[in-house]
N, C-alpha and C positions, 0 to 999 in steps of 0.2 A: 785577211787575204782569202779563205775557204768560204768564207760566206759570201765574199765578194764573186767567186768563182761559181759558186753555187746558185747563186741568185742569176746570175749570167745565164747560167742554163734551165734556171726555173727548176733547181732540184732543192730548192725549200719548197715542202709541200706536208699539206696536213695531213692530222692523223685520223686514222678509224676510229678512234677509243677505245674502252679495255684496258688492262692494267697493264700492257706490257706492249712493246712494239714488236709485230711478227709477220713477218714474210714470206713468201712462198720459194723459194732455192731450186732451180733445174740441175739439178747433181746432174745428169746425162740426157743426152737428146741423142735416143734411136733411129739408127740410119734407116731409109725407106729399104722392103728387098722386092725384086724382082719376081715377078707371078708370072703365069703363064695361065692359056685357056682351058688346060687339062690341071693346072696346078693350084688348090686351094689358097686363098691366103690366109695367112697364120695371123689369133689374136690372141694375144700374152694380154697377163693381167701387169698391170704398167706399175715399175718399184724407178721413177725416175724424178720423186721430188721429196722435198724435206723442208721443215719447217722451223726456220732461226726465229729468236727470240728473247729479245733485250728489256731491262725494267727500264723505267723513265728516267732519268735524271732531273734534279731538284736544285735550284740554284736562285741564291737572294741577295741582294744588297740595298741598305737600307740607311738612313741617316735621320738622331733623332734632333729636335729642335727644343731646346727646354722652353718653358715658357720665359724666363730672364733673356733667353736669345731674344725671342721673339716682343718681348715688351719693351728692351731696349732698343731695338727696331723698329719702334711704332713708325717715324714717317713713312708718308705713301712710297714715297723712292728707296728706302731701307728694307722695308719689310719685302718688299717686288724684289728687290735684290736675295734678300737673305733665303727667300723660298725659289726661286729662280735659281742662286747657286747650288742649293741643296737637290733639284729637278738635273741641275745640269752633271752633279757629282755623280747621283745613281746611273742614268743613261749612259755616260763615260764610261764606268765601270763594264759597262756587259759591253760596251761597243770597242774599246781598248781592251779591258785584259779575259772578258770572257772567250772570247776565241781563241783564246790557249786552252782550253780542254779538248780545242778538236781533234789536238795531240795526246792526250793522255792516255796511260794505261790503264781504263776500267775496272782492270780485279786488284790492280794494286794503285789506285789514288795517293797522290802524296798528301798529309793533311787529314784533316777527318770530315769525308763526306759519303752521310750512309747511302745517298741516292746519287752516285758517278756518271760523267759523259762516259763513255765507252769510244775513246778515240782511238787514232792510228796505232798508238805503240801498243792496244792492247792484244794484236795480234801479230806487228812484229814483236813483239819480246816474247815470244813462244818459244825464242829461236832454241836449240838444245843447246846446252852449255859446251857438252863432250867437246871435243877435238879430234876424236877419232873419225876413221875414214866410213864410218858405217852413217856417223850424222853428217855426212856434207855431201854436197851434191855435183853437178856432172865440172868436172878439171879442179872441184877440190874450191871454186871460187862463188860455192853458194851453202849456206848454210841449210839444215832440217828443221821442222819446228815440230812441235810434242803440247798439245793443250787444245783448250777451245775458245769460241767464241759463237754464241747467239747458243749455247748450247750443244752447238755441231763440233765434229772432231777435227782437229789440222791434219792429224798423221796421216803421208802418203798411204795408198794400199787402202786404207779402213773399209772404202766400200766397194773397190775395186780392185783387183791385181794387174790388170792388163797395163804393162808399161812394158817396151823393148828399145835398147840402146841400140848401136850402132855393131852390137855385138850378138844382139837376138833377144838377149836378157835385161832384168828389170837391174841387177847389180852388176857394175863392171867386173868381168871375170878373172883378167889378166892384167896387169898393169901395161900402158903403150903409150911409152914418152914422146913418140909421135904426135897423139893422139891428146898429149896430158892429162891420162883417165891412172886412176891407180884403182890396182885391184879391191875389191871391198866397198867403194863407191855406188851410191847412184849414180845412175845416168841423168833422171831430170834435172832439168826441165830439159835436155837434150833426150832427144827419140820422139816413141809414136806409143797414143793410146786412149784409153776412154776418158772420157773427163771426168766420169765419176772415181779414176783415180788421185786427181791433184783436185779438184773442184772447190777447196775449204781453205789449201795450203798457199801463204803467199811467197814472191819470188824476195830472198834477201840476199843480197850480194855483199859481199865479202873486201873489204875495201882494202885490207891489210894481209891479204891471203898471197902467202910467195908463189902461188901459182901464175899473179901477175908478172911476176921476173925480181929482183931486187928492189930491196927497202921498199915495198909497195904502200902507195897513200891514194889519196882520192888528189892528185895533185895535177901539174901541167905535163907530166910527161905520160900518166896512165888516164884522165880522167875520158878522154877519148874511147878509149877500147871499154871501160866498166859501163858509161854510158850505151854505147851501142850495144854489150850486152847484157843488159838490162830491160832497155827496148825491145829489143830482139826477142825475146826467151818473155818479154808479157804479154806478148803474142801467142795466143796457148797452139802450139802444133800439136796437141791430142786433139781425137776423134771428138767433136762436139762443138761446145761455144768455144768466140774466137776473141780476146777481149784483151787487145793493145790499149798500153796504156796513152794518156793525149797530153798530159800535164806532169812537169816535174819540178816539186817546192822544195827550194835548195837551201840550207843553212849559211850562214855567212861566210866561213871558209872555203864548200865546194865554192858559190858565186864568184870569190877572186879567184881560187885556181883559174876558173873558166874564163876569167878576163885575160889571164896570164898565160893563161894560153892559146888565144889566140892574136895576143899580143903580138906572141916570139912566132909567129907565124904569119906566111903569103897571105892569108885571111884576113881580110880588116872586119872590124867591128859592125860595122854597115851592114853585113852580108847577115849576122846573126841578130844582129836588135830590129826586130817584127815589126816590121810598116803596119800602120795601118790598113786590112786588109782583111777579107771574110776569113772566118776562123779564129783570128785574132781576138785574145778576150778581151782587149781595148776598143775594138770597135764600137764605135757610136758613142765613143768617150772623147773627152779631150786632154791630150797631153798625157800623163802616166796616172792612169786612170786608179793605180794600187799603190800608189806613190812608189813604184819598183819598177824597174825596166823588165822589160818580158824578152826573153830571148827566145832564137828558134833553132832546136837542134837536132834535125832529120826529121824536122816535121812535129816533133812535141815542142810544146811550149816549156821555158825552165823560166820560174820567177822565184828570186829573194822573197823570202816569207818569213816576218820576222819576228813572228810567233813561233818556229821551230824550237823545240826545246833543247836538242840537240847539236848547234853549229856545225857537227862534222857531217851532219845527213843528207843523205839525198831521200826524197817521197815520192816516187812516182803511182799518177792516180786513172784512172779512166772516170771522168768527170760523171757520164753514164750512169757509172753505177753508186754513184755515191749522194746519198740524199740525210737531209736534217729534217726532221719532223718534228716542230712546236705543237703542243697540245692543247694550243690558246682558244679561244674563239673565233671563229672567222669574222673579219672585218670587212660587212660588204660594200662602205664608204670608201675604203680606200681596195679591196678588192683585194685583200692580200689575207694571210695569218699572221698573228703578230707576233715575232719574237721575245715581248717580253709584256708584262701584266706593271702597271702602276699601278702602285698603292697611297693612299694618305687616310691615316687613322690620328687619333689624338691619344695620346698618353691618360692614361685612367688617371681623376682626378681633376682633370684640367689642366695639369702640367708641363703642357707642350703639345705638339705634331710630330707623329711620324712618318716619313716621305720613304719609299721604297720601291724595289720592282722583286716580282720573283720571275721564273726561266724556267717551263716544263718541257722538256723534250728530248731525244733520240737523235743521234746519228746514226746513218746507217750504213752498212757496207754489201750490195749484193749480195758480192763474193771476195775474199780477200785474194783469192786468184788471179783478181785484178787491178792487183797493188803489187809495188815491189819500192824497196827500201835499199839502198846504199849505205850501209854502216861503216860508219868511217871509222870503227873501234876494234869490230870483229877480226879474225886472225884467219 
C-alpha cells in the first residue's frame, strides 16, 4: 500500500550516493521584518537548518536450486517452470512481505538485521513511557516523545523555547476543567510558536486517555472527535511550516469502528467511499486500485493498509514529505530506479543455481512533525 501511494506521487526517487542518506531539514523559516528609508535592514548570520541522517538498509531473498532440482527437470517445460517458480518466489517476497519494513522500528528491528528500514514506528515509539502530567501534552490526550531520529533530537524546546498556551506559557499553569488542561501539562500542539520548537517531534494521540470521557477506545462512539483531532493539531499553528497531514493508514480494527460508525448514523456509506475524482489516489485506476476501499474523512483520505503491524493504529501521513530512496542504478529503458537488483549465480562446484534479489535503500521522513499516530494502546 506505501509504495503504491508513493509511486502515486513519484516520491520513489533516487539517491545522491554516499554512505548514508542525508537531507537538508528547515528547523525554522524567519519571518520577513519591516524596513523603512531611514531604517537599515538587518543581516543575521542564519542557524535555520539541520542535517538528518540515515544508513542504507540491506535486504535479500534468495532461493538455491541443487543441481538434482535441476537435472531432474531436464524437460524443456520442467526446467522453464522450475526457474520461473523460483523468479516468481524471490519477486513475491519483496513485493508481499517487504513493505512491512515501512513500518518498522529502525533502532530496534525484530530479528537480526545489522542494515534496518528505518520505518514509522521508529519515531513513534519515542513516545515517553511516564504517565505523568509533565510527558503528555495539551487535555492530557497526546503523549511526549524523548529520542532521535536521522540523528536529530525529538524533545520539545531543544532548539527553541518559544511555545505559549492559551495561558501565555509553554506549561499549563493552573488546572481548568473548562478548558481540560491540568496543571503541569503542556500545552502543544495547542498554542503559538516557532517551528524550530516542535520541528523533529511527531503528533501521538492517545487512544485510550480518560480525557476522551469513559472507557475511551478508538471505537464508534469517540473515533470521530480523535480523528478530527489529529487532523486538526497536524496542521502545525506555529510560526513557520504548515504541514497537514493528506492520508491516514488504518489497521483493521480502527477500519470497522469507522464502518460502524457510520453505519449507526444519518451518513451513508456513499458520502465517505471516494469517487473517482482528482485527488483521489485511485484515480486513473480501475476499480480498487490497492485492493482496499479508500475512504474520505474531512478531506484526508483513510485506507485499510494491511501491512500495519499493529491493528489498533491509526498512521496519519503527508504524502509530501515522505520519500523511499533505492540505491539501484537508474533504468533508462524503463525510466525509473529499480527497487530491487536480480541476481543468478551458480553454486561453486557446479552444483546448482542461485536466483536471488537484494534491496538497497532508505526511507525517508522530512519531518516527523508531519506524521501523527493514533495509538490504540496508549493510556
Amino acid at each position: 500500500m506505501i509504495l503504491a501511494l508513493l509511486n502515486e506521487r513519484n516520491r520513489i526517487m533516487g539517491s545522491d550516493g554516499g554512505d548514508f542518506l542525508e537531507w537538508t531539514v528547515h528547523m525554522r523559516n524567519p519571518k520577513p521584518k519591516g524596513v523603512g528609508e531611514n531604517t537599515p535592514p538587518e543581516y543575521n548570520t542564519p542557524d535555520n537548518k539541520r542535517v538528518a541522517q540515515l544508513p542504507w538498509s540491506w535486504y535479500h531473498h534468495g532461493k538455491k536450486l541443487s543441481r538434482k532440482t535441476i537435472q531432474t527437470n531436464k524437460g524443456k517445460q520442467a526446467f522453464i517452470n522450475v526457474i520461473t517458480d523460483a523468479w516468481d518466489e524471490v519477486q513475491n517476497s519483496f513485493s508481499q512481505r517487504w513493505p512491512e519494513y515501512f513500518y518498522q522500528d529502525g533502532d530496534n528491528p525484530p530479528g537480526s538485521e545489522p542494515e534496518p528500514m528505518f520505518g514509522f514506528y521508529t519515531w513513534f515509539n519515542k513516545f515517553i513511557a511516564s504517565t505523568s502530567a509533565a510527558d503528555q501534552g495539551f487535555q492530557g490526550k497526546v503523549r511526549l516523545c524523548s529520542g532521535t531520529y536521522g540523528n536529530l533530537t525529538m524533545t520539545l524546546g531543544t532548539e527553541s523555547s518559544d511555545w505559549t498556551g492559551q495561558d501565555g506559557f509553554e506549561t499549563v499553569q493552573a488546572t481548568d476543567a473548562t478548558l481540560g488542561v491540568t496543571a503541569g501539562q503542556k500545552w502543544w500542539p495547542e498554542g503559538q510558536g516557532e517551528s524550530a520548537y516542535d520541528y523533529w517531534h511527531p503528533l501521538i494521540v492517545k487512544c485510550r486517555s480518560t480525557s476522551w470521557g469513559t472507557s475511551p477506545s478508538f471505537n464508534s462512539v469517540y473515533c470521530d472527535r480523535m480523528l478530527d483531532f489529529g487532523i486538526t493539531y497536524s496542521a502545525r499553528n506555529g510560526k513557520g511550516d504548515k504541514g497537514p497531514i493528506n492520508v491516514i493508514l488504518s489497521g483493521a480494527t480502527p477500519a470497522l469502528q469507522m464502518r460502524e460508525r457510520y453505519a449507526s448514523t444519518y451518513r451513508t456509506m456513499a458520502e465517505i467511499i471516494a469517487q473517482q475524482n482528482p485527488g483521489n489516489p485511485n484515480t486513473n485506476r480501475s476499480g480498487r486500485a490497492y485492493q482496499s476501499e479508500i475512504l474520505n474523512f474531512n478531506g484526508v483520505w483513510l485506507i485499510r493498509d494491511y501491512d500495519m503491524p499493529n491493528g489498533q493504529d491509526l498512521i496519519g501521513l503527508n504524502l509530501d514529505t515522505i520519500s523511499y530512496h533505492p540505491v539501484h542504478n537508474y533504468d533508462s529503458v524503463t525510466g525509473s530506479t529499480p527497487l530491487i537488483d536480480m541476481v543468478n549465480d551458480k553454486i561453486p562446484g557446479g552444483m546448482g543455481d542461485l536466483i536471488g534479489a537484494y534491496s538497497m535503500g532508505q526511507l525517508r521522513c522530512d519531518t516527523p512533525r508531519n506524521t501523527v499516530i493514533w495509538d490504540g494502546d496508549l493510556v
